[in-house]
C-alpha positions as CSV (number, residue, x, y, z in Angstrom):
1,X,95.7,112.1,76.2
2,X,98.9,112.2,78.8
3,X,98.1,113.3,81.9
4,X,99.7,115.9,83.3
5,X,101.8,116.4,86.6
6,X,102.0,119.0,88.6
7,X,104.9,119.7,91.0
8,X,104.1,122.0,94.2
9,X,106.5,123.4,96.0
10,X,107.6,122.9,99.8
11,X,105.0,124.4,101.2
12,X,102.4,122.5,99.4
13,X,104.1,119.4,100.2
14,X,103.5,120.3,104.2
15,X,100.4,121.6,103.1
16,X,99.3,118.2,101.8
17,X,100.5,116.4,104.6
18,X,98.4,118.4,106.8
19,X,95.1,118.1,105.0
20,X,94.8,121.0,103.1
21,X,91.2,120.8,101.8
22,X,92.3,122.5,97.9
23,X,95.0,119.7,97.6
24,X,92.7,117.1,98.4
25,X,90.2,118.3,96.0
26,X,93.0,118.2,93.2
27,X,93.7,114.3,93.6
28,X,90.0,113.7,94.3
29,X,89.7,115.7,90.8
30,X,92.5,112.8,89.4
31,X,95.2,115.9,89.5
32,X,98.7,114.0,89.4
33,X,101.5,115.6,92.2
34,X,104.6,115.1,92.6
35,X,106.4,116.2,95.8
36,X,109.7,116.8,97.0
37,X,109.8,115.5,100.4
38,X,112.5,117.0,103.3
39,X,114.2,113.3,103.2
40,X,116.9,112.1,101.0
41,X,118.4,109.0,99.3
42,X,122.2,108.7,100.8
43,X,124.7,109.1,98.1
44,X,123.5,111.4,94.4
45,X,119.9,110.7,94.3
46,X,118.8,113.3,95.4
47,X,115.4,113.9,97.8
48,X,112.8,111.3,98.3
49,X,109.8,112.3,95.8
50,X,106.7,111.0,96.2
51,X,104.5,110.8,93.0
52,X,100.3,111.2,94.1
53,X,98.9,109.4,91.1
54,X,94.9,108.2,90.8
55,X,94.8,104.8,92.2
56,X,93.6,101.9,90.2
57,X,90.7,100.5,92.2
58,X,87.6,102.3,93.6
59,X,87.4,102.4,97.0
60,X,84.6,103.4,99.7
61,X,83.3,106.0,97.3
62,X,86.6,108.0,97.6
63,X,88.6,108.6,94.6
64,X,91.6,106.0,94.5
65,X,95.1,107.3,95.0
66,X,98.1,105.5,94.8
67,X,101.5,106.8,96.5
68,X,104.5,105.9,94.7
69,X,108.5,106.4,94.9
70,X,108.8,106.5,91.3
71,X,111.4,104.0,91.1
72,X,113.7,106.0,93.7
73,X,113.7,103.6,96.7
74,X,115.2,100.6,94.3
75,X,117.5,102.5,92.5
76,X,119.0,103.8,95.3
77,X,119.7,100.4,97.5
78,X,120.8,98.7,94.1
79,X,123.6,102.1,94.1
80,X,124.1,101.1,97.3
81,X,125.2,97.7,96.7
82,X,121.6,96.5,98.4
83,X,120.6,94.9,94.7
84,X,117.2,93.3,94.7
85,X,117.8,90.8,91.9
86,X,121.0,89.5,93.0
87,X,120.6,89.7,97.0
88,X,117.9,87.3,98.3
89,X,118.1,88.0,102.0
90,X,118.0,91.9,101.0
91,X,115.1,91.1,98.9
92,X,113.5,89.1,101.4
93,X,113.5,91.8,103.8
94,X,112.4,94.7,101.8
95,X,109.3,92.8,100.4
96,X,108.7,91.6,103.7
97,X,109.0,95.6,105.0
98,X,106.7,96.2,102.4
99,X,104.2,93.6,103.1
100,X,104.1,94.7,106.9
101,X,102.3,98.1,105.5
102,X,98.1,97.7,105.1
103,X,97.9,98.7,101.1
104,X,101.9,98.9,100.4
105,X,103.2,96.8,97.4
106,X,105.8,96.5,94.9
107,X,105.5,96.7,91.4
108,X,106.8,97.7,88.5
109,X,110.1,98.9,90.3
110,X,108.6,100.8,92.3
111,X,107.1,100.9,96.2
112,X,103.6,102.1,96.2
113,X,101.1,102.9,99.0
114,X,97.5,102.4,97.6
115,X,95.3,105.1,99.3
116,X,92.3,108.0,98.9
117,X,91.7,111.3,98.4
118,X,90.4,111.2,102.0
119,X,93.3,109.7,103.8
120,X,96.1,110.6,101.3
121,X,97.2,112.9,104.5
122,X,97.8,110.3,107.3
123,X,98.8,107.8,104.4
124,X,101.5,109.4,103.1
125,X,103.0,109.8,106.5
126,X,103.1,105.7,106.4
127,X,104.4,105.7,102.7
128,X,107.6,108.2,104.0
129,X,107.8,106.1,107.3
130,X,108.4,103.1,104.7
131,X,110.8,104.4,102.3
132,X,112.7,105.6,105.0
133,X,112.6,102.7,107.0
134,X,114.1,101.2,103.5
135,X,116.5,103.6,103.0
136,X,118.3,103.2,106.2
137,X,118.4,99.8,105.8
138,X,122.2,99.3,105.1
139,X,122.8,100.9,108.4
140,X,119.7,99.5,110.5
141,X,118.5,97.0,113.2
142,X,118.0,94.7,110.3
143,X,121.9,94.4,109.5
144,X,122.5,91.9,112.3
145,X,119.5,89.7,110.8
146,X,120.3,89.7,107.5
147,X,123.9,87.9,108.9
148,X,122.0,85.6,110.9
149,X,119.5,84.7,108.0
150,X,122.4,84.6,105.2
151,X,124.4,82.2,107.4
152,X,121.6,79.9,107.7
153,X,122.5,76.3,106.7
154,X,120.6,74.9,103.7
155,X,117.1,73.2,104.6
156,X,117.3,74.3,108.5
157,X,114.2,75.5,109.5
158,X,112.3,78.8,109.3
159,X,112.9,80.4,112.6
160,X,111.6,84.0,111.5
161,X,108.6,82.6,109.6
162,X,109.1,84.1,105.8
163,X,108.8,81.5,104.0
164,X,105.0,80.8,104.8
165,X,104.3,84.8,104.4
């Protein structure tokens, strides 16, 4: 059987975010949402959507939710010439971004933000913080570091302390 998702509109996404009690009761249900968040990827992608999906491990007795970008944070630096695959210092940093976050992780090609039905609210606040965090960084306080690191000379040491994380 597929699941089913449901997209709500705006004002359920603001709804969501501010812990609107039928919502909540939907994912803790297993109810799959998608939502169309106010940000958006820079060139054609389109609005950051943020797929509320039930998570794959139990936790605390709340039901499991995982947050997830669809795919839509990786596409869009890869159209921005930010390419995961190819870019190592680019890579470096977003995994390292990602790892900063308690219950963030990549997978599959896409950012996710493992969570419950309980604090789905003030979690997916954290995934958007994330994503946009991300998204901005072509333009970002990381630009001038990602020179520094890229210009490092083969076999000098680890000033910044990534290779051990």
């Amino acid at each position: 059987m597929v699941e089913e998702t449901t997209d709500p509109g705006y004002a359920d996404f603001v709804r969501l975010v501010a812990g609107a009690r039928h919502l909540l009761d939907r994912l803790a249900a297993g109810e799959r949402l998608r939502v169309e968040t106010p940000f958006r990827y820079p060139g054609r992608r389109g609005a950051v959507v943020v797929e509320l999906v039930p998570g794959p491990v139990e936790v605390s007795g709340s039901r499991p939710v995982r947050l997830t970008d669809g795919g839509g944070l990786i596409k869009s630096l890869d159209e921005q010439g930010l390419d995961l695959a190819i870019d190592m210092v680019v890579s470096k940093t977003v995994f390292h971004a990602v790892k900063e976050v308690e219950g963030a992780g990549v997978g599959s090609g896409e950012i996710y933000l493992d969570s419950t039905s309980d604090t789905v609210s003030s979690d997916l606040w954290r995934f958007l913080q994330l994503v946009t965090e991300l998204i901005g960084l072509r333009h970002s306080k990381y630009k001038d570091a990602l020179v520094q690191l890229s210009r490092r000379p083969e076999g000098a040491p680890d000033l910044m302390g990534w290779e051990e994380r």
